[in-house]
Legacy VTK file of the C-alpha trace (Angstrom):
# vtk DataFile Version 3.0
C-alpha trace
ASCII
DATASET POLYDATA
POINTS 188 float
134.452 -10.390 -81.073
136.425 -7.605 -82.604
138.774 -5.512 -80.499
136.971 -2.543 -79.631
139.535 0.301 -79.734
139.358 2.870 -77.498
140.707 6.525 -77.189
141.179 9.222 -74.437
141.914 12.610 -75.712
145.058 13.429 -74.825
144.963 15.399 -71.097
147.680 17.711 -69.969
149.168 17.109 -67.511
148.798 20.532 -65.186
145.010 19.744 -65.463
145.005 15.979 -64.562
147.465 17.279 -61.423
144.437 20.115 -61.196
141.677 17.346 -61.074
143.816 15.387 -58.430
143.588 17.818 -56.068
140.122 18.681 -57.021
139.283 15.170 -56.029
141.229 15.758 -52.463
139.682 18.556 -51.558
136.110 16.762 -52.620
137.086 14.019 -50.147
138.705 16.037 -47.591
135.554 18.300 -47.705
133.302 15.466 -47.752
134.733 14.084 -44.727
134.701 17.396 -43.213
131.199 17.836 -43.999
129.933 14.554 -42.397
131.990 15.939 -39.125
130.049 19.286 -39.494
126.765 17.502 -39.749
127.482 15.249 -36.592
128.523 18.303 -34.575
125.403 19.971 -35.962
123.087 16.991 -34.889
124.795 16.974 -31.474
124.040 20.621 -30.841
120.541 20.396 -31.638
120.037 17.154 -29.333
121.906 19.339 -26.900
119.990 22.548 -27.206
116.602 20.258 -27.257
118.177 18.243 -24.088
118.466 21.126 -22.168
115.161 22.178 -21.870
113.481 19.446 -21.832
115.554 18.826 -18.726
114.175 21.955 -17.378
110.731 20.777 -18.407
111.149 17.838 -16.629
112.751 19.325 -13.409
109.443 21.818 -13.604
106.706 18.995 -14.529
108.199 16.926 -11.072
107.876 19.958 -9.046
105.611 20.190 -5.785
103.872 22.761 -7.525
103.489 20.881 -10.850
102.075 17.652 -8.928
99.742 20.296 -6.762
98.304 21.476 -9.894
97.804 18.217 -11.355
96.167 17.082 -8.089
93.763 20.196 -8.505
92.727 20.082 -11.976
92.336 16.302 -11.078
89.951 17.021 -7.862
88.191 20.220 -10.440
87.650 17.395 -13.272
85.977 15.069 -10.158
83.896 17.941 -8.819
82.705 18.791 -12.499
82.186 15.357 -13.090
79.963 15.118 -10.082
78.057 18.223 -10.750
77.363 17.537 -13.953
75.885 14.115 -12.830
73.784 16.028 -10.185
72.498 18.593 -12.909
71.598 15.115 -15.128
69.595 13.796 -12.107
67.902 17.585 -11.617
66.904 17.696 -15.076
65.354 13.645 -15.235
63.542 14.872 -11.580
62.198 17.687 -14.079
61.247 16.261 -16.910
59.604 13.287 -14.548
57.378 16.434 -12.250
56.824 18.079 -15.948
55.220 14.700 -16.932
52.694 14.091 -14.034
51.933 17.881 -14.013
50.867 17.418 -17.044
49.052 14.267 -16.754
47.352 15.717 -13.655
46.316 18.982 -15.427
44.991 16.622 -18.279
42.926 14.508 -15.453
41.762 17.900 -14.068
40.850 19.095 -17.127
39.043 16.430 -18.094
37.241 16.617 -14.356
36.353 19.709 -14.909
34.852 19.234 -18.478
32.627 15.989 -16.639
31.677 18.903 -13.556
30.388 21.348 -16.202
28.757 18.549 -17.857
27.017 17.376 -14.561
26.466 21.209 -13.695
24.885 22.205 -16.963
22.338 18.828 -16.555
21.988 20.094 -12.574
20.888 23.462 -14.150
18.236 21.716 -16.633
16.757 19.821 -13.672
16.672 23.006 -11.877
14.854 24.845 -14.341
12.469 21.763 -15.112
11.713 21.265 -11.245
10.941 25.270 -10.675
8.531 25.322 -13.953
7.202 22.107 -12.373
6.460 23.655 -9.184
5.250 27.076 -10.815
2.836 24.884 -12.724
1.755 23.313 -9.321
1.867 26.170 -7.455
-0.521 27.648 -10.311
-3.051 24.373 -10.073
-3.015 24.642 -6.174
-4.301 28.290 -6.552
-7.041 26.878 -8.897
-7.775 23.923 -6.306
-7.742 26.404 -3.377
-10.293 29.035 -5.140
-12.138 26.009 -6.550
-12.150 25.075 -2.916
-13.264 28.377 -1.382
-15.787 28.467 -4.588
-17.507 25.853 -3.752
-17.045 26.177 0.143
-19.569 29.506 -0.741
-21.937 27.452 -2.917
-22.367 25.429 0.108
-22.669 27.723 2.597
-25.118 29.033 0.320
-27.098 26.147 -0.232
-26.917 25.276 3.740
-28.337 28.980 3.919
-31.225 28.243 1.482
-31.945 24.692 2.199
-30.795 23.849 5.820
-32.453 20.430 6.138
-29.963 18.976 3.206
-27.218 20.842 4.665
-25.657 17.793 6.559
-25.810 16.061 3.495
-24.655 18.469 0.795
-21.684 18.951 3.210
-20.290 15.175 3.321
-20.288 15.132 -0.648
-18.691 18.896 -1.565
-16.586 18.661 1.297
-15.175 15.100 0.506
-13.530 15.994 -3.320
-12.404 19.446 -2.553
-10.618 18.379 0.776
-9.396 15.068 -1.554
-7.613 17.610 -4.071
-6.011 19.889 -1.551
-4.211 16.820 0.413
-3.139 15.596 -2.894
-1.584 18.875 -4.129
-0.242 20.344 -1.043
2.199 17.753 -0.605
3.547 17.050 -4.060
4.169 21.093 -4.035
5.831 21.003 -1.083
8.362 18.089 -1.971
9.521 19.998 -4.868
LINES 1 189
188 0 1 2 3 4 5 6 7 8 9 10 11 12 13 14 15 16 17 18 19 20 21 22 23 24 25 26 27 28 29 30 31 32 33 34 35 36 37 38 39 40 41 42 43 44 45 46 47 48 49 50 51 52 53 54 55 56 57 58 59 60 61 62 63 64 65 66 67 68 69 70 71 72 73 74 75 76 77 78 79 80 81 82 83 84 85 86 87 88 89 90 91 92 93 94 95 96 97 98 99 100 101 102 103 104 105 106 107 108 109 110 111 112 113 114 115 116 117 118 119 120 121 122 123 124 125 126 127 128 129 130 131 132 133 134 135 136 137 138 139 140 141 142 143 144 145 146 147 148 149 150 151 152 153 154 155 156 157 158 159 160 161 162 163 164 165 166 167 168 169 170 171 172 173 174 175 176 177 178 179 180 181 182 183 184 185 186 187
């Protein structure tokens, strides 16, 4: 391999004295700097020890733990009332539910009573024109009766021999027709 030649410039000397202590004061300020930086790091874990020593002091107070025991106890009671307010609302929702199921069952009762009324009311109305209608053929029967009650008397009147007679055959269908019709009208 060939001899590789190298060259420096030539350096004064005042400058390479100049660099020299350039590099001194790099290392002495270097050194100084990593002494600044530990005394920097110490302050800060002082100034962050001190109050969290104070925190500490304050968060193993009797006050501290009182509070903790409240908040505890308030978190219990919530916990509780909450639970209480969950069994409230399923009692609710449960009485909602057969309220409405019995307000469905009445409803339909009532629909089946109106029903039953509204066929009561037909039968009503078909038994009173019934009974006008008998009432109306008992009048007939009873002035058919007192019709032919006078056509006897009158024959008796006329022909008083027959009158025993006459009487056992007019009497017999007219006095037939009443018993018949008097009580059918009265059982309606």
């Amino acid at each position: 391999m060939p001899a590789s030649l190298y060259h420096y410039l030539p350096v004064p000397m005042d400058e390479a004295w100049k660099e020299k202590d350039r590099s001194s004061l790099r290392l002495w300020l270097q050194g100084r700097r990593t002494w600044v930086l530990v005394i920097l790091v110490i302050l800060v874990i002082l100034s962050m020890a001190v109050p969290l020593g104070h925190f500490a002091v304050q968060a193993n107070s009797e006050a501290c733990q009182h509070g903790l025991r409240e908040e505890k106890q308030w978190r219990n009671t919530t916990q509780h009332l909450r639970d209480q307010l969950a069994r409230a609302q399923e009692a609710l929702l449960d009485a909602d539910a057969t309220c409405n199921s019995t307000v469905e069952n009445l409803t339909a009762s009532l629909s089946q009573m109106k029903t039953l009324q509204q066929k009561q009311q037909e039968q009503v109305q078909s038994l009173q024109s019934e009974i006008t209608l008998l009432k109306q053929q008992l009048q007939e029967a009873s002035e058919t009766e007192k019709r032919l009650r006078n056509e006897i008397n009158a024959i008796r009147q006329r022909n008083p021999q027959n009158a025993a007679s006459s009487r056992a055959i007019f009497i017999g269908p007219a006095s037939a027709t009443l018993l018949l019709l008097v009580p059918a009208a009265l059982c309606f």
